[in-house]
C-alpha positions in Angstrom: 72.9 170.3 28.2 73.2 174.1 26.8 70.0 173.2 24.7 68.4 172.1 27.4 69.0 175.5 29.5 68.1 177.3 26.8 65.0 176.0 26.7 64.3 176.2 30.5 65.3 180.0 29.8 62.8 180.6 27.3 60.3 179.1 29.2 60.7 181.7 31.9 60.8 184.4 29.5 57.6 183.3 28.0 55.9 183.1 30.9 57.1 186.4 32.4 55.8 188.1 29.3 52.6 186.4 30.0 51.8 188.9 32.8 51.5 191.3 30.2 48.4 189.3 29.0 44.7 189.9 29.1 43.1 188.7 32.7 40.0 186.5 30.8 41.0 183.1 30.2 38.8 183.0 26.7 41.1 185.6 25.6 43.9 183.6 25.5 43.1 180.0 24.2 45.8 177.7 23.2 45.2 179.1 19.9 45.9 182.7 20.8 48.9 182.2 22.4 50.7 179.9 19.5 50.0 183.3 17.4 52.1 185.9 19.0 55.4 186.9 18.3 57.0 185.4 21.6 55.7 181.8 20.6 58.6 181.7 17.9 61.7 181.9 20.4 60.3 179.0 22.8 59.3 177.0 19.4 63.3 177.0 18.3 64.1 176.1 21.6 62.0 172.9 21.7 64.0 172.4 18.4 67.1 172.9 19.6 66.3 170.5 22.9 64.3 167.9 21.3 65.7 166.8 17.6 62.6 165.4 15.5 64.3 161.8 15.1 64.0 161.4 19.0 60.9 163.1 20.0 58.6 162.7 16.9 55.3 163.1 19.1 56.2 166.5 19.7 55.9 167.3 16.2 53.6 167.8 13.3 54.0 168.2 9.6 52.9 171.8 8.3 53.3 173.0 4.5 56.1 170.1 3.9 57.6 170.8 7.2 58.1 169.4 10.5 56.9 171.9 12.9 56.8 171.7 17.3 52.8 171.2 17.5 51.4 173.8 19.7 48.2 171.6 20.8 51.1 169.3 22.3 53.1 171.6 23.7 50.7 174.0 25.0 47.4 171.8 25.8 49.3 168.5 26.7 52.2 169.7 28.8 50.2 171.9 30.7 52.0 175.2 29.9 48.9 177.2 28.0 47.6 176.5 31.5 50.1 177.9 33.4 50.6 180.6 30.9 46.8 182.0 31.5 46.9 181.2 35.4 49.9 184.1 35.5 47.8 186.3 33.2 45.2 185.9 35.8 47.5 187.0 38.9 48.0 183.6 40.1 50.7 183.2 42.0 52.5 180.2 40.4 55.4 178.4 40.5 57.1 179.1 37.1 60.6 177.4 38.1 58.7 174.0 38.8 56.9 174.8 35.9 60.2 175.4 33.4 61.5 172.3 34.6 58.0 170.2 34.2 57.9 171.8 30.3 61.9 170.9 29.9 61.4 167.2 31.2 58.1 166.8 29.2 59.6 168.3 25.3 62.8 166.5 26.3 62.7 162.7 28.1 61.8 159.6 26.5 57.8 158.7 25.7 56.5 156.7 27.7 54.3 153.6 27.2 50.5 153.9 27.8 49.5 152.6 30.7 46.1 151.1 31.9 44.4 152.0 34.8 41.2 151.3 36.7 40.2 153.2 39.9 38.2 150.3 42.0 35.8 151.0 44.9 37.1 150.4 47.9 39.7 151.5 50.8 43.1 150.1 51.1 46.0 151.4 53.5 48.4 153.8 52.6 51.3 152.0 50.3 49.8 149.4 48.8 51.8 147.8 46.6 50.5 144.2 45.2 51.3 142.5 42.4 49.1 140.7 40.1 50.5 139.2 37.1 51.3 141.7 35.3 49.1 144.5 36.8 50.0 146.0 39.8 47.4 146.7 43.0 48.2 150.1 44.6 47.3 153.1 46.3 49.0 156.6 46.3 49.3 160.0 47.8 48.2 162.9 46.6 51.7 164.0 45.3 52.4 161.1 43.7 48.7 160.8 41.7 50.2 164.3 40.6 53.7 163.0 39.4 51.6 161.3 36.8 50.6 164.4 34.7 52.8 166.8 33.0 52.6 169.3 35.1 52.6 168.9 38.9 53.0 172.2 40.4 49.6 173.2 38.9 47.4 171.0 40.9 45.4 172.5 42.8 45.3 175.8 41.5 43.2 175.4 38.3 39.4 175.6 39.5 37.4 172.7 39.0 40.0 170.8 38.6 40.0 167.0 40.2 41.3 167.1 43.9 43.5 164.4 44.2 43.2 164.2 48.1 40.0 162.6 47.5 42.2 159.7 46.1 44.5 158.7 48.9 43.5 155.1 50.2 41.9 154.6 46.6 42.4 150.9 45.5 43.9 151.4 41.3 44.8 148.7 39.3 47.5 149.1 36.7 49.4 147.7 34.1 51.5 148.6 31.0 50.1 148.3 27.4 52.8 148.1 24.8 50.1 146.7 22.6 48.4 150.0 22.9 48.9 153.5 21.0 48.6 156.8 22.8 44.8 157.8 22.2 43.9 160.8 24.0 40.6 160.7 23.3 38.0 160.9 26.3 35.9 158.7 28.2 37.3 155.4 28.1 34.7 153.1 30.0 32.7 152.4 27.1 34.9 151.7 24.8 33.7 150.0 21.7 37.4 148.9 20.7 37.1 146.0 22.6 35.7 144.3 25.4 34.4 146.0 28.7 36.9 146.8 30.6 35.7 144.4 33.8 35.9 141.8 31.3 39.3 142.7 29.8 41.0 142.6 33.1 39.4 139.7 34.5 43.1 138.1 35.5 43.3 140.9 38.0 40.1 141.6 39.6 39.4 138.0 39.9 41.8 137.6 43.2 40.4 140.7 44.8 36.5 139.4 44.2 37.7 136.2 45.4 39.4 137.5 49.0 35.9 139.0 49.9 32.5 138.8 49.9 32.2 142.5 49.8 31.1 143.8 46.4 33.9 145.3 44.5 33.4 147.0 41.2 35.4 149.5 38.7 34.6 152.9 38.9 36.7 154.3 36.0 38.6 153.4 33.5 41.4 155.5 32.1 45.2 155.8 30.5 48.5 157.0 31.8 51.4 158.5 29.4 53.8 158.8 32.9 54.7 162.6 32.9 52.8 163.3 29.7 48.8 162.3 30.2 47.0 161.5 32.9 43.4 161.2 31.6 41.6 161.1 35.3 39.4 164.0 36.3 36.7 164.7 38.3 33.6 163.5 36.5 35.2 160.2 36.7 35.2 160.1 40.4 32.4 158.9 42.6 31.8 161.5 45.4 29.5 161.8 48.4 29.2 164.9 51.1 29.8 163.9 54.4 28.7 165.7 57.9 31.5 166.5 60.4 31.0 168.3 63.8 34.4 170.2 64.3 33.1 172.4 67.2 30.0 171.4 68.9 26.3 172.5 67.2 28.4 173.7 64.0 27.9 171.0 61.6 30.5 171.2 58.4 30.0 169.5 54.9 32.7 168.2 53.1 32.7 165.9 49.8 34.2 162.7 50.2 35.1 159.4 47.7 32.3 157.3 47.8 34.0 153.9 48.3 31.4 151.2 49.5 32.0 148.2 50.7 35.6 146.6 50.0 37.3 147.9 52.4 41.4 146.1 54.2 42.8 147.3 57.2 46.7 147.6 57.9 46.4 144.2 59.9 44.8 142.8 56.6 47.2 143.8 54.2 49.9 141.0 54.8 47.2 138.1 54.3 45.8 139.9 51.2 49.4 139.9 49.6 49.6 136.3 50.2 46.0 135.6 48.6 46.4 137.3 45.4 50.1 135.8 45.2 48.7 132.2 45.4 45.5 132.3 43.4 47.4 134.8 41.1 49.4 131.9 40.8 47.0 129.1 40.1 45.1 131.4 37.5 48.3 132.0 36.1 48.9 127.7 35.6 45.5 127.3 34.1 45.9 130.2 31.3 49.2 128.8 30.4 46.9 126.3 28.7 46.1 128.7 26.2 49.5 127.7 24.7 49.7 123.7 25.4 49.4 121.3 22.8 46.7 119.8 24.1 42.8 120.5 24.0 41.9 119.8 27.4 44.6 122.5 29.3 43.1 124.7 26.4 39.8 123.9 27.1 40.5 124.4 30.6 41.9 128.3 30.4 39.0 129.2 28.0 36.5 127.4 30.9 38.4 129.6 33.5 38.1 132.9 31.6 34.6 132.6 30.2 33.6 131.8 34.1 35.2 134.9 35.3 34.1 137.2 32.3 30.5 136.3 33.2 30.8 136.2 37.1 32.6 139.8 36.8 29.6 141.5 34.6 27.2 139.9 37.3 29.5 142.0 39.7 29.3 145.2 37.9 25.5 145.2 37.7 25.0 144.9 41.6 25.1 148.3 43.1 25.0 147.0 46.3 25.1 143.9 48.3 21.3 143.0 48.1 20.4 146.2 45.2 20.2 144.7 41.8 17.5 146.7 39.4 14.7 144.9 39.2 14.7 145.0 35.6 17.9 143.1 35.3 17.6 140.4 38.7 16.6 137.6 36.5 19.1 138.1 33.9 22.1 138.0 36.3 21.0 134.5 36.6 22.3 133.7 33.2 25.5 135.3 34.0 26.0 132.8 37.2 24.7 129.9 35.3 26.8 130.2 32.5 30.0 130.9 34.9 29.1 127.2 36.9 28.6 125.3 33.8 31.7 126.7 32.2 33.5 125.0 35.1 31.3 122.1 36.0 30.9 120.9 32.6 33.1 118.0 31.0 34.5 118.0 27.6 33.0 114.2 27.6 29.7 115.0 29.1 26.7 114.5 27.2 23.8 117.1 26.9 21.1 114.8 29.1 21.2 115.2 32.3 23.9 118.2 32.3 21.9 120.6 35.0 21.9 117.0 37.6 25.4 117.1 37.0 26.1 120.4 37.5 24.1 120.5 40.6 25.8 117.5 42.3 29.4 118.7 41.1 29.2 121.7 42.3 27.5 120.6 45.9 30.9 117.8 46.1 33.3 121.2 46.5 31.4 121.9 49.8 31.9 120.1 52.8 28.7 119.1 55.2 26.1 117.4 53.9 24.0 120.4 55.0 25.8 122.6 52.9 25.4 120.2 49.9 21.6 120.0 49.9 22.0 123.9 50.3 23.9 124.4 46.9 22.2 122.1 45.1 18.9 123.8 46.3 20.4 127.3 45.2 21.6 125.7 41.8 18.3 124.2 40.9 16.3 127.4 41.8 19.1 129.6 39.9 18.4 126.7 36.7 15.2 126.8 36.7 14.9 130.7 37.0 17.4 130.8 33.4 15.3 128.5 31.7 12.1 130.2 32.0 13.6 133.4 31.2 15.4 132.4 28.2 12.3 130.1 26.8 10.0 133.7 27.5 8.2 131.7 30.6 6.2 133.8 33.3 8.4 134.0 35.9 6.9 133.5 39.9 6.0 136.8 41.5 8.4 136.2 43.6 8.2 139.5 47.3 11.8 141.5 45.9 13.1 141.1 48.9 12.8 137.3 49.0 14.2 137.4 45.6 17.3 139.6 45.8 17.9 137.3 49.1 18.6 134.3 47.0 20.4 136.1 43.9 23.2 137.3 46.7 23.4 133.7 48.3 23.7 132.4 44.3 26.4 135.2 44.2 28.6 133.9 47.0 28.3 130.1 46.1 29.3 131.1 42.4 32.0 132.8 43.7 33.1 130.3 46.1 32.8 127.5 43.0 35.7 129.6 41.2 37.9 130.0 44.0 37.8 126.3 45.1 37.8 125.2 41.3 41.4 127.3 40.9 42.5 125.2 44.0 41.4 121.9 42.8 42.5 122.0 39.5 44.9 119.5 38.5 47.9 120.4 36.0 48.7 118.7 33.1 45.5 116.9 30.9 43.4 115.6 34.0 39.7 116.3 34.3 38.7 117.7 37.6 35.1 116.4 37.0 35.1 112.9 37.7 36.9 113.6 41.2 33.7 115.5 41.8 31.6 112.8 40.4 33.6 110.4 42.8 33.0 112.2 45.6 29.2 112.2 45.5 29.3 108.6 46.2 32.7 107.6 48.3 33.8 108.7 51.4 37.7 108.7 50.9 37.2 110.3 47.2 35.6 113.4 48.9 38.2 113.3 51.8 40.4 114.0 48.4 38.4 117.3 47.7 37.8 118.3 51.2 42.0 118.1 52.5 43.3 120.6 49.6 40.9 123.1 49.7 41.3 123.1 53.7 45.0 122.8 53.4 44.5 126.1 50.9 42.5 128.3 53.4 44.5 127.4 56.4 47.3 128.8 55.0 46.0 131.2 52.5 42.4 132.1 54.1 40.4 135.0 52.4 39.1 137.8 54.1 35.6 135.9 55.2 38.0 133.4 56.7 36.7 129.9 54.7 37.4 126.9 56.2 36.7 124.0 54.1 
């Protein structure tokens, strides 16, 4: 505990020399600073605080020795910016500040964290669970908590303003599997897959509640109380006109958060949602680990569906606004996610797009409803195959066009929803049920009573009903 004060002392000592420093931020890099004389006495402090064995991070190895890094604990903790924000007159708090540098050189590392910030508006404490990421929204003082050093934000120009991030929807999970890489940005990340794609398991639920286009705006990692890689490039942003006093209009910039949007009265049945189709994602993936190739099958079915639905997602802006360029191709994404699910292991190749077209019409209803999905499904085959075989496509009026690719969206994403429900445990094939029900009354009463059984007390935000 003396070590510990000592170090919060000579934190306060270095930054009450620091008003002795020049005024011009240049002047004083990181680089500067770890040069004079007064560096030294705050460098044996660290020591003293935080032993090498238990804080290795902190540390680097210099001539044969192990030496406090000054990138870390200047850059990283925040303290070469508080240190030239008092050279510059700034009124700053410096005991906050001690006690951020004292927590940072001295408490355990944490694990890295990722995080996706999501379009959308939630309500204010937000706290969902989804596997093992986390739904949630925060204040603007708790967004800051994450970093190393609090009591700064807001004083740093051109730094992010976190009140543009209260009602944001973020998406987060641990990553033990994952080193600290403070590298920057992170969205495309050739390390692995994209990032919609890795965390299929959790943005799955929230496409499948609405029909409202959700997509991720940023990805990025959290060290808690050491790095919080966010800033303000990585934040969508619109200006919005307000009218204060009458005739005097006033600008001010605003999140741009589209479409997927829950209200207070919402939240409750949104909870409930994720928990059950969390749930039934949840049983088919633990075929991954059966015995068995059909459960295995089954969970690489479920993930390649939602992989290729969720890249569809990400590449329409808005609800009808898909670049031209790319319209056609999205229809390889939503074929591939139907036939991932509609195909059977013991299907043959003949005849496979029929199949598809009559299994996937047999999760719907009215008999209306059928010959409209099979109609969509045919169209949506037929567009593929002349893309993929280099085919002239029809001139098709854009409007017409980006009509049917959002009514191809919504049955696709209907088809995975209703698939989760339907799904049987253990080594049965959903398919023949569906080929059944084509053909026999009672056998499509046995798709029909689940999946109304599931929306009547689970019901997504559009409010299906079987």
């Amino acid at each position: 505990m003396e070590d510990i004060s000592q170090l919060r002392q000579a934190v306060l000592t270095w930054l009450e020399q620091a008003r002795n420093l020049p005024s011009i931020p240049q002047a004083i890099t990181d680089v500067a600073l770890a040069a004079r004389p007064e560096w030294e006495a705050l460098s044996n402090a660290v020591v003293l605080a935080a032993p090498i064995p238990d804080h290795r991070d902190l540390y680097g190895k210099l001539t044969g020795d192990w030496l406090p890094r000054w990138a870390v604990l200047l850059s990283a903790s925040g303290l070469g910016d508080a240190t030239r924000l008092v050279a510059q007159g700034t009124v700053v708090p410096v005991e906050e500040v001690a006690d951020s540098f004292v927590a940072f050189c001295t408490a355990p590392a944490t694990g890295v964290e990722d995080w996706l910030l999501l379009t959308g508006d939630l309500p204010e404490g937000t706290r969902i669970p989804l596997g093992r990421y986390t739904l949630q929204t925060f204040t603007a003082d708790e967004l800051a908590q994450l970093g190393p050093m609090p009591a700064l934000h807001g004083l740093q120009p051109g730094g992010l303003d976190l009140h543009l991030l209260v009602g944001a929807p973020f998406i987060h999970a641990p990553n033990p599997d994952r080193m600290p890489d403070r590298r920057s940005p992170h969205w495309f990340d050739f390390t692995g897959p994209r990032p919609e794609a890795r965390h299929w398991r959790a943005l799955l639920p929230l496409i499948l509640w609405s029909d409202d286009l959700l997509h991720v705006d940023t990805v990025f990692n959290v060290e808690r109380g050491r790095y919080f890689d966010l800033n303000q490039n990585h934040v969508p942003t619109t200006f919005q006109v307000y009218e204060d006093r009458p005739g005097v209009p006033e600008e001010a910039e605003v999140r741009e958060w589209r479409g997927f949007c829950v209200t207070p009265a919402e939240l409750p049945r949104l909870q409930a949602f994720c928990t059950a189709v969390t749930a039934k994602i949840d049983a088919v993936m633990d075929g991954t680990t059966s015995g068995r190739s059909l459960p295995k099958k089954r969970a690489r079915r479920l993930e390649r569906a939602a992989r290729h639905l969720l890249q569809a997602y990400q590449r329409t802006h808005s609800d009808t606004g898909v670049w031209e360029q790319e319209a056609d191709e999205l229809h390889l994404d939503y074929v591939i996610a139907l036939e991932a699910l509609m195909a059977s292991p013991n299907d043959k190749h003949e005849g496979i797009s029929e199949k598809i077209r009559t299994r996937t019409a047999a999760l719907f209803p009215t008999p209306p409803l059928h010959e409209r999905v099979k109609r969509a499904v045919q169209k949506a085959y037929s567009t593929r195959s002349k893309y993929v075989h280099g085919d002239l496509l029809i001139d098709q009026e854009e409007s017409k066009k980006l009509a049917e690719l959002r009514e191809l969206r919504l049955i696709v994403r209907q088809v995975v929803l209703r698939w989760l429900i339907l799904t049987p445990d253990g080594t049965k094939d959903l398919t023949p049920r569906l080929d059944a029900a084509a053909d026999c009354t009672s056998c499509a009463r046995a798709i029909d009573e689940p999946l109304r059984a599931f929306f009547q007390e689970t019901p997504p935000q559009d409010d299906i009903r079987a």
